[in-house]
Structures are given as C-alpha cells and as structure tokens.
C-alpha positions in Angstrom: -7.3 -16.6 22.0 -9.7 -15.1 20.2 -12.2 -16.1 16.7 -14.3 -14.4 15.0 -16.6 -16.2 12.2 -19.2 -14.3 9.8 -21.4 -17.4 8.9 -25.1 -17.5 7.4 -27.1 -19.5 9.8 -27.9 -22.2 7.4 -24.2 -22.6 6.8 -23.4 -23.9 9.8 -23.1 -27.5 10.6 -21.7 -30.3 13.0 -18.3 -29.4 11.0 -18.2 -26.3 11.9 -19.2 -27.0 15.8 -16.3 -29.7 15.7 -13.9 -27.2 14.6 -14.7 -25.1 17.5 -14.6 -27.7 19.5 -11.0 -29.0 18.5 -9.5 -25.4 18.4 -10.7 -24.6 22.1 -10.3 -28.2 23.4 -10.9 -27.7 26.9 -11.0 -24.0 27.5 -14.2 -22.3 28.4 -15.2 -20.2 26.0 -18.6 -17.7 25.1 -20.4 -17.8 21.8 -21.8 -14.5 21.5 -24.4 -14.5 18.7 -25.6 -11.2 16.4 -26.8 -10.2 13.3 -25.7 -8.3 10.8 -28.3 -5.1 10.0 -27.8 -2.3 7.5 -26.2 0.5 8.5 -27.9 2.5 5.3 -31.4 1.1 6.3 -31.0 1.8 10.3 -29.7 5.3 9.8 -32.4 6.0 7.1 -35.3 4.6 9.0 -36.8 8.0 10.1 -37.3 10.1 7.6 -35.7 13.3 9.5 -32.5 11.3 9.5 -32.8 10.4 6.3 -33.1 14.2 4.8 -30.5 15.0 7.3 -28.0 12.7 5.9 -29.2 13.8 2.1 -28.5 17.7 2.7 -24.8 16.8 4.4 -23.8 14.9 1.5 -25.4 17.9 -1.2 -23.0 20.7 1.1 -19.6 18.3 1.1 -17.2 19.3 -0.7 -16.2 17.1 -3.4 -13.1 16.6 -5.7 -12.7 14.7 -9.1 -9.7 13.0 -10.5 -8.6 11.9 -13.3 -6.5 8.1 -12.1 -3.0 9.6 -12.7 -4.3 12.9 -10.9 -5.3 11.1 -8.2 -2.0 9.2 -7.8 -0.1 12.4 -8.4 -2.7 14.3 -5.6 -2.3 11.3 -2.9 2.0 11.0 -3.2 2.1 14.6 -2.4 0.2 14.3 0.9 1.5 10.9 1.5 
C-alpha cells in the first residue's frame, strides 16, 4: 500500500501521526520527506537558462481560438 500526503509543515499534528499510525497498523513503513520548489524559479535561476527559455517560447508556434473553434478544432483530431 502506498500514501501520498502534500501537507504544510505547520499543518501537521498528533491527528495526522495517529492516522498514519492506524492505516499502517503494524507494517513497516518509510516516511520520505521533501519540499516542494518552483519549477519556474529553479529553471530561471541562471540567467542563460532564463533567456534560453524566453527565445523558445518567442519561436513556438502559437494558435488562437475562439471557444466553439476550439471545440470544433479538438473533435476533429480526437
């Protein structure tokens, strides 16, 4: 069995360790801690990455829709 919880640190409390506790019972199980970072801020931290990602998104190319255009555009390749 497997759990995953997104929690703020400050949000967790002896409820929360008892629910644990009751759902695993005996089992042994690994609590695996991380935190969550900003994909935006991480990939923009140097600047060459930054104007890297800026001139990728100038050269996409984009398309605009109207909402019954895009319906009508997405059934056809659906």
């Amino acid at each position: 069995m497997e759990a995953l919880y997104k929690i703020k640190a400050n949000e967790i409390d002896i409820g929360f360790i008892e629910a644990i506790r009751n759902m695993f019972a005996e089992k042994e199980i690994i609590i695996r801690i991380t935190e969550e970072f900003d994909e935006t801020e991480y990939l923009t931290r140097y600047k060459a990455n930054e104007l890297h990602i800026i001139e990728n998104m100038v050269v996409e190319p984009t398309k605009s829709f109207t909402g019954a255009k895009f319906d009508e555009y997405t059934s056809k390749k659906l």
